[in-house]
FISEPA-111282 format. One record per residue (C-alpha): residue in one letter; chain; x, z, y. Coordinates in steps of 0.05 Angstrom, whole numbers, plus 32768, in hexadecimal, padded with zeros to 4 digits. Each point is the difference from the previous one (the first is absolute). Last residue first. Layout:
N
  rest  kette     x     z     y
     A      A     X     Z     Y
...
This chain:
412
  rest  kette     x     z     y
     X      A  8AF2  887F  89BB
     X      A  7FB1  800D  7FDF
     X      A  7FEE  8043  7FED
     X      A  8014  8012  7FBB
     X      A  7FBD  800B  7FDD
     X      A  7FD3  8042  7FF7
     X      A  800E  8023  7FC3
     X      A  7FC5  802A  7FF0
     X      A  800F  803D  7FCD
     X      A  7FBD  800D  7FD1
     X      A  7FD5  8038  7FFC
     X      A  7FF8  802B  7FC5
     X      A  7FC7  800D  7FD6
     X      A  8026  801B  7FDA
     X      A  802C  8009  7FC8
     X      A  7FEE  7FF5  7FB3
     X      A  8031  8012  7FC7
     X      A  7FF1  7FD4  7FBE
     X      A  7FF8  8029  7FC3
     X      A  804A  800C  7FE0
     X      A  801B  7FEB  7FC2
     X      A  8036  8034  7FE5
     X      A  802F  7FD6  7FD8
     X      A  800D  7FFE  7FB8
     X      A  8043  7FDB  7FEA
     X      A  8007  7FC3  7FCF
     X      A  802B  7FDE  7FD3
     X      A  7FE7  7FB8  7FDE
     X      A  800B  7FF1  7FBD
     X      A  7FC1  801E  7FEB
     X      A  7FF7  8038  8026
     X      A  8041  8027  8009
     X      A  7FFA  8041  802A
     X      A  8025  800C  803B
     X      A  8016  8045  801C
     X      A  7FED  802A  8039
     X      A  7FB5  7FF1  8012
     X      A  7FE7  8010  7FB3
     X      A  7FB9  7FED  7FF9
     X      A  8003  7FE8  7FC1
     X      A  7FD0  7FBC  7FF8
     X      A  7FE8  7FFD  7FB8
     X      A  8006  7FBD  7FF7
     X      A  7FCF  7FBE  800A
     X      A  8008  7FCD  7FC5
     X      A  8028  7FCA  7FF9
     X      A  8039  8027  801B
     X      A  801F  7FF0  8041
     X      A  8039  7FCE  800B
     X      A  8047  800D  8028
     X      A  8026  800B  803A
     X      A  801D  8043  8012
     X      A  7FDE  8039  8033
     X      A  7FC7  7FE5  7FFD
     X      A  7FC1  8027  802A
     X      A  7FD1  8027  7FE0
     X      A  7FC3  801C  8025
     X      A  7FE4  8045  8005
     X      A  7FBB  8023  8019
     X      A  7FDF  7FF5  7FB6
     X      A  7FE9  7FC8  8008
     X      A  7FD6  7FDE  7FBB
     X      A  801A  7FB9  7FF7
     X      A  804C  801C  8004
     X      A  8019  7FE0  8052
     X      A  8041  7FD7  7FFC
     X      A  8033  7FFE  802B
     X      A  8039  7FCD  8005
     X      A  8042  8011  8023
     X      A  802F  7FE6  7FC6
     X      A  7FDD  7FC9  7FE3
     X      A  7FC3  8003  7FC8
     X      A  7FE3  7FCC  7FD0
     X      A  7FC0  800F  7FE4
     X      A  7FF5  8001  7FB3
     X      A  7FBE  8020  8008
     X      A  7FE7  800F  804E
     X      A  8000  8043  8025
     X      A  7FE1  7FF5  8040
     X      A  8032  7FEB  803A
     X      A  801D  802E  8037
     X      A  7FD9  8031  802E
     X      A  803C  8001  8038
     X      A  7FED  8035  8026
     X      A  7FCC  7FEA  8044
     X      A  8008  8014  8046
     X      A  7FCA  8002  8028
     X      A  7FFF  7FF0  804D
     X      A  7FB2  8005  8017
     X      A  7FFD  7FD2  8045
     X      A  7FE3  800E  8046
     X      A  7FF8  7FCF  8035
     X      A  8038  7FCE  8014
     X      A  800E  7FC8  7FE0
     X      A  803E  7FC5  8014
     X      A  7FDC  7FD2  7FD1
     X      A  8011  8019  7FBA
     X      A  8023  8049  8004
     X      A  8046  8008  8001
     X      A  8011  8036  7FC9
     X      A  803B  8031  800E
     X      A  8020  8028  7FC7
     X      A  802F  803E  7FFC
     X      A  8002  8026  7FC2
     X      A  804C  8014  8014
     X      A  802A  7FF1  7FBA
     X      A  7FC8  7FCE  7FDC
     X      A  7FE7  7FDA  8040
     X      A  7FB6  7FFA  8004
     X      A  7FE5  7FC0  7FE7
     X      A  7FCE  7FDB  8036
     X      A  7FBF  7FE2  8006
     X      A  7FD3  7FD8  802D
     X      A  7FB2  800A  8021
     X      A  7FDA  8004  7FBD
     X      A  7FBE  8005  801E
     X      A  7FC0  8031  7FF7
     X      A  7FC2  7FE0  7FF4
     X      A  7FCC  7FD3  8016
     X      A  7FF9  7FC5  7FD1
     X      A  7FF0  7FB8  8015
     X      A  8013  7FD2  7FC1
     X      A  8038  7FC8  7FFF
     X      A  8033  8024  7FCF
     X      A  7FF5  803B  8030
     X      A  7FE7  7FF3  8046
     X      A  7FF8  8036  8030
     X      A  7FDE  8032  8020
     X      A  8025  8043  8013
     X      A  7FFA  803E  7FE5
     X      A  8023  8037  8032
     X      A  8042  8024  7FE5
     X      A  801D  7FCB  7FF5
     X      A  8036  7FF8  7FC4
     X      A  803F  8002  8005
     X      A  802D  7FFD  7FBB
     X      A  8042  802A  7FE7
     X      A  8026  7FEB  7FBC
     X      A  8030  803E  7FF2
     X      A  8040  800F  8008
     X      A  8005  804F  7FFA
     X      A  801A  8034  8036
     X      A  7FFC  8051  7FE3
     X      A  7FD9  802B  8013
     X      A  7FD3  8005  7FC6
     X      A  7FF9  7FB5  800F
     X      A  8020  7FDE  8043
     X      A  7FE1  7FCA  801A
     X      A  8012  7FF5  804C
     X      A  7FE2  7FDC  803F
     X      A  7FF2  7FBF  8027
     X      A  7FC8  7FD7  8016
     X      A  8006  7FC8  8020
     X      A  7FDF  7FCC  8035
     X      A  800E  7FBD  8027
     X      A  7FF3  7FE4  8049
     X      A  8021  7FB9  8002
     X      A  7FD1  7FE2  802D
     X      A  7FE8  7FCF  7FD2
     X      A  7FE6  8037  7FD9
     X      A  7FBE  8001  8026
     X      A  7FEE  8041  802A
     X      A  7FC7  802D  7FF3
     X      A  7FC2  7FEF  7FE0
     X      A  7FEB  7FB7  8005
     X      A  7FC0  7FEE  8019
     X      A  7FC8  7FD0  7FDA
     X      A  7FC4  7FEB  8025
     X      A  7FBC  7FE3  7FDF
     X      A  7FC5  7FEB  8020
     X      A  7FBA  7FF7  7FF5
     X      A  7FC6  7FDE  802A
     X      A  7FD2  8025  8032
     X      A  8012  804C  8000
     X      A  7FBE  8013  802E
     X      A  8010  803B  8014
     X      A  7FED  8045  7FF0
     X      A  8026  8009  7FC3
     X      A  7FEF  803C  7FD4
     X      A  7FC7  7FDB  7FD8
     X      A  803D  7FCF  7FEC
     X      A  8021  802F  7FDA
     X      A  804C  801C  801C
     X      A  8034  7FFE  7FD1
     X      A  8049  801B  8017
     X      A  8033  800A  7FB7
     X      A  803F  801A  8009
     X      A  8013  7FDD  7FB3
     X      A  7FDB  7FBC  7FF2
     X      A  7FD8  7FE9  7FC7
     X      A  7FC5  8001  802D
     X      A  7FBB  7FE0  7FEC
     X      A  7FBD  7FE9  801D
     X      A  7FBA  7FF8  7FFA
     X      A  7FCA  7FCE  801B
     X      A  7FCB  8010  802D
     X      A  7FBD  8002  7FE7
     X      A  7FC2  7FD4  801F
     X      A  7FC2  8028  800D
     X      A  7FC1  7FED  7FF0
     X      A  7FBC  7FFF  802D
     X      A  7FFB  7FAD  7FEF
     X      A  8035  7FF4  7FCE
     X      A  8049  8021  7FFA
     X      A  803F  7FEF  7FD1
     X      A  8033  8037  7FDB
     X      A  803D  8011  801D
     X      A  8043  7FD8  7FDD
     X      A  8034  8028  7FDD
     X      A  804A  7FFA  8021
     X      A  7FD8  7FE0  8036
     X      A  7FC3  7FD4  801A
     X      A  7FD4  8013  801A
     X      A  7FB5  7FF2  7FE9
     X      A  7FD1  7FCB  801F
     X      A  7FBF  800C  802E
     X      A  7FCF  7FDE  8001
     X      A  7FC1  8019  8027
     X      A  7FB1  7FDD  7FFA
     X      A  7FE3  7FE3  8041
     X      A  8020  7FBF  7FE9
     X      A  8047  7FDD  7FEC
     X      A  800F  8026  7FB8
     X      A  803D  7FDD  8007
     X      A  8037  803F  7FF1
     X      A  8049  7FFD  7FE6
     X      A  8030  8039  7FE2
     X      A  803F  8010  8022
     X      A  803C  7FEE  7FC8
     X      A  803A  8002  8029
     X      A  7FED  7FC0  802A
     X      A  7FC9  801B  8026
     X      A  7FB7  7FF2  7FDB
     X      A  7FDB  7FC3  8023
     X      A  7FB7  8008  801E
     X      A  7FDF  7FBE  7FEE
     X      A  7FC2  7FDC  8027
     X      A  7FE4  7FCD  7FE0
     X      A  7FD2  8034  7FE1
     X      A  7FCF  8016  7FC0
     X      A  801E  7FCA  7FD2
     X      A  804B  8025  7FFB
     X      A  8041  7FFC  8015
     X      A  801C  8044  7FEA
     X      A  804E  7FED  801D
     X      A  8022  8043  7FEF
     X      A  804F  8008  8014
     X      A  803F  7FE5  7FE9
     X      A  8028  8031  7FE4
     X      A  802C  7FCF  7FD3
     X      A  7FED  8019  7FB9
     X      A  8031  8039  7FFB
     X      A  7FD9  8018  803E
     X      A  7FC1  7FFA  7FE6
     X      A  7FDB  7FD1  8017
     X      A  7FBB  7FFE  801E
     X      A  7FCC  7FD2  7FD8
     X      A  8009  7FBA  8007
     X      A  7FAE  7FE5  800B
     X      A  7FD8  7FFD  7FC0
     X      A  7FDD  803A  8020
     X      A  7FFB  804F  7FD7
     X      A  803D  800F  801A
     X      A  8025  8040  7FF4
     X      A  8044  800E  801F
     X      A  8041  7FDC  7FD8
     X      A  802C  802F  7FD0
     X      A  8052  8025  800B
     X      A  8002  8018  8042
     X      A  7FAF  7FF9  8014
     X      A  7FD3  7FD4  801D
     X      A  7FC3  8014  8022
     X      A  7FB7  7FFA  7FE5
     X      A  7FDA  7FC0  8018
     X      A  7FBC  7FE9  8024
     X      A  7FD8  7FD4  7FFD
     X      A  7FE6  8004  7FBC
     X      A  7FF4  8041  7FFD
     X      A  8013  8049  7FE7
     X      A  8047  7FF9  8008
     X      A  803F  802B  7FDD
     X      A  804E  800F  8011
     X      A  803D  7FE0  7FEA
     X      A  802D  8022  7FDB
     X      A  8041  802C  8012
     X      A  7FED  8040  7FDF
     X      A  7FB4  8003  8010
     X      A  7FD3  7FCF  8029
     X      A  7FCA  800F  8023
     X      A  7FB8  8001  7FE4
     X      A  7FC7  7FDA  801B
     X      A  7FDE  800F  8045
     X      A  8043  8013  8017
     X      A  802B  8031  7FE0
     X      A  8040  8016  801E
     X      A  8047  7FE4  7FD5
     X      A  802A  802B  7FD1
     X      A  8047  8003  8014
     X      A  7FF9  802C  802F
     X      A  800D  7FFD  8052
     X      A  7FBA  7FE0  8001
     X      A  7FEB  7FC4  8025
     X      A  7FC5  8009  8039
     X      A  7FB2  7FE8  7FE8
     X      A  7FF9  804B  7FDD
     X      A  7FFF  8015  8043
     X      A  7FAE  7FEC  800F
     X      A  7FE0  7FD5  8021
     X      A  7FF2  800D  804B
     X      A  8015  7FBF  801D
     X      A  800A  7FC9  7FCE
     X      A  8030  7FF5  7FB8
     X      A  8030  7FDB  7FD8
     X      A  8027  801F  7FDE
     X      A  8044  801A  801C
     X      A  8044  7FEE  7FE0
     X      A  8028  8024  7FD2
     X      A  804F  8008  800E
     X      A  8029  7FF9  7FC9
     X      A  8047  8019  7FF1
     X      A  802F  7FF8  7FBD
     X      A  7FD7  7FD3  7FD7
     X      A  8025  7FE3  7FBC
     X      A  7FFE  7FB6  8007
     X      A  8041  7FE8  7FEC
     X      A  8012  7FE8  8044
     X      A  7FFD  8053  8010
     X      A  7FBB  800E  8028
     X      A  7FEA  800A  8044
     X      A  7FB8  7FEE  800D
     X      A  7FD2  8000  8046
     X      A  7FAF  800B  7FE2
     X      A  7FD0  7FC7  801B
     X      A  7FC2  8014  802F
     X      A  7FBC  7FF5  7FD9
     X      A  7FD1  7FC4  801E
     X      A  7FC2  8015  8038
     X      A  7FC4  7FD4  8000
     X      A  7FC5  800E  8030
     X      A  801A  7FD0  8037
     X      A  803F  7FEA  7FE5
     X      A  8043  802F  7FED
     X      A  803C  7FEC  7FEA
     X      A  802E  8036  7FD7
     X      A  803B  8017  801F
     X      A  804A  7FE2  7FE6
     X      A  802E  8023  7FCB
     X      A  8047  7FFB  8003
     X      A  8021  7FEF  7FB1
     X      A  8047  8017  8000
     X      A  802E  7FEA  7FC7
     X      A  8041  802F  7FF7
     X      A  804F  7FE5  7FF7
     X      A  8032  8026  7FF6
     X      A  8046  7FE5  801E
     X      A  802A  8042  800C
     X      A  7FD6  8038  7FD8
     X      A  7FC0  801E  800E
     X      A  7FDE  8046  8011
     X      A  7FC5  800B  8012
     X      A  7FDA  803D  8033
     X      A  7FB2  7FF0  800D
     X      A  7FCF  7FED  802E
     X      A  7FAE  7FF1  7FF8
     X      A  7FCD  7FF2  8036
     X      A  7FBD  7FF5  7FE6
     X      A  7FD3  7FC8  8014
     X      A  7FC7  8002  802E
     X      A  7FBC  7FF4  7FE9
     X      A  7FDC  7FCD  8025
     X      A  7FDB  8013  803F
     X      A  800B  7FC7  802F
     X      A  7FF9  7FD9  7FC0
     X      A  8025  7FEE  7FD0
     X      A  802B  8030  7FCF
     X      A  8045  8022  8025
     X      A  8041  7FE1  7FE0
     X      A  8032  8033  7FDF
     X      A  8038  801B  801C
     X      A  8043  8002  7FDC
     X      A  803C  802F  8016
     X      A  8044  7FFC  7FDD
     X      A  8040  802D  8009
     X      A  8036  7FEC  7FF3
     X      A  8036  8026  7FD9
     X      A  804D  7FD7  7FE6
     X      A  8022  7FCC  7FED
     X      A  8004  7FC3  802E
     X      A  7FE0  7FCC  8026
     X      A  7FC1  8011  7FC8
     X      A  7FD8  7FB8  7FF4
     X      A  7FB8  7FF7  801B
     X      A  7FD2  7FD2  7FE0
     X      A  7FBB  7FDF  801C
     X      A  7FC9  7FF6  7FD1
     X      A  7FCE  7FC9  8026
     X      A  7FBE  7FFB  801B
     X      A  7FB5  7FED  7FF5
     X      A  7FC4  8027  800F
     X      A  8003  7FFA  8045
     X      A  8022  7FB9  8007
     X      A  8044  7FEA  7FF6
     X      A  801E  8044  8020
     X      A  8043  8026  7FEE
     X      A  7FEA  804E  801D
     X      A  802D  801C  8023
     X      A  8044  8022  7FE2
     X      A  8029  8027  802E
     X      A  8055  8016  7FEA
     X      A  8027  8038  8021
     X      A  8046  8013  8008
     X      A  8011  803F  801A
């Protein structure tokens, strides 16, 4: 199985870069983000999320790794969150990263496995925005969509459509400056006796902690299908900065493997050509018209053959869980004024009544809709045009049914 490791792409801690992946080939992978732990020998951990996609030949996703917050003396800076998104910026799997934190505070500094982000001192975030601060010195995680709280004149954490970058909170009170990970990790300076402690950062950034506060851990998201999540209070170690790996499921289709299904329409008994589609049985994530969707996918279609009701569908990319097979009658086109007909058209009457007509000799239709008679032995005239009612049928569903595997020829 092939399998692809992203590390974190370091400038400096709060600073970083978008790396890209691109899909060898059509098919499932799946993805598993980690999310950088807070600073601190007892920062929050980040969450550990993994999920089933889906992609074509040549897509392209943006992967954002988050680092681990600094930490000096008293001051402890939020943890980024690890992104996966589409290049349009729709999120399809974040990781939050751990707050802040010190020995014997309490959970709420690890990152959630939801989308809404733990509470520090202030407020987390909710629904992919950053989260709150209370002080000066401190700052609220970033989120998905909206920058973490900052009360300083210092950059803020950003948002991950904004960059990511993490919290700088330079600030009069200190020289000193805990930097947020790169992923949106809140900052902390406080710089004395007092505790700082900035938010994760994540899909919604954790809110900020002062003094006997906690710092939140950010949230996170799955769009995938055979989801694993595990919350960062459930780790034991120390998870350091994030990571993201990608593994392919089953073989590529560069080694020639491909897949069918086959079988026969017959209605009342009888055989009958009819359009026949796979779909999966399982929802699967994927893009549609550029937008991460998990649902079930058209895998390839077919037309049964008229005399035998035979039909065989290779499905897309050589697939091989379970599909739905339905076979769908021929609905036709809605009645329409003045339209123009050819033998072997149907048209459907605006209200159904369980028939169709289909031309039987090429002509017009009446400017206005007829009174449709529902004779299936002899052709009316409507309009110019002749016509013959037809039986329309509700599609027939079979399944789930698993797929035939054809490995390759082996090699002379």
């Amino acid at each position: 199985m092939d399998s692809w490791t992203f590390n974190p792409d370091k400038i400096s801690v709060s600073q970083g870069n978008i790396q890209q992946w691109v899909a060898p080939y059509a098919g499932r992978f799946r993805i598993t983000a980690y999310g950088a732990q807070g600073g601190g020998a007892f920062g929050g951990r980040g969450a550990v999320m993994s999920g089933v996609f889906e992609f074509s030949e040549g897509e392209t996703i943006d992967i954002l790794v988050g680092h681990q917050g600094e930490a000096i003396n008293n001051d402890c800076a939020g943890g980024g969150g690890t992104f996966v998104a589409t290049p349009t910026g729709s999120p399809l799997l974040v990781a939050g990263g751990g707050g802040g934190g010190f020995e014997g505070e309490s959970d709420l500094r690890h990152a959630t496995i939801n989308q809404d982000a733990n509470p520090g001192g202030a407020a987390g975030g909710t629904e992919g925005n950053g989260g709150y601060t209370s002080n000066q010195t401190i700052d609220g995680g970033a989120g998905f969509f909206t920058n973490g709280e900052s009360l300083n004149p210092s950059p803020a954490p950003q948002a991950y459509l904004n960059g990511g970058e993490g919290g700088h909170n330079v600030n009069p009170y200190s020289s000193q400056e805990a930097l947020g990970g790169f992923g949106g990790g809140g900052g902390a300076s406080r710089g004395s006796s007092n505790l700082a402690r900035g938010g994760g950062g994540g899909f919604s950034g954790g809110g900020a902690g002062y003094n006997s506060q906690n710092a939140g851990g950010g949230g996170s998201f799955n769009l995938g299908t055979d989801q694993e999540n595990i919350d960062g209070a459930s780790i034991t170690a120390n998870t350091g900065d994030g990571l993201v790996v990608i593994e392919a499921l089953g073989a590529p289709p560069s080694d020639g493997s491909t897949s069918k299904v086959s079988g026969v329409v017959q209605i009342k008994g009888t055989p009958a050509q009819r359009t026949v589609r796979a779909f999966s049985y399982r929802a699967i994530a994927h893009q549609i018209d550029g937008e991460a969707v998990t649902a079930s996918k058209s895998l390839g279609q077919s037309i049964s053959d008229p005399s035998t009701g035979e039909y065989t569908i290779d499905l897309l990319a050589g697939y091989s869980e379970a599909v739905f097979v339905i076979a769908f009658d021929d609905y036709g086109m809605d009645f329409q004024a003045d339209m123009a007909v050819t033998v072997g058209d149907r048209v459907h009457p605006s209200i159904s009544n369980g028939h169709v007509w289909e031309c039987t000799g090429s002509g017009t239709l009446p400017s206005e809709e007829p009174a449709w008679v529902i004779d299936t032995e002899t052709a009316q005239l409507y309009g110019t045009a002749s016509m013959i009612a037809r039986p329309f049928y509700r599609p027939v569903v079979h399944g789930p049914v698993n797929p035939e595997v054809i490995a390759p020829d082996p090699a002379p």
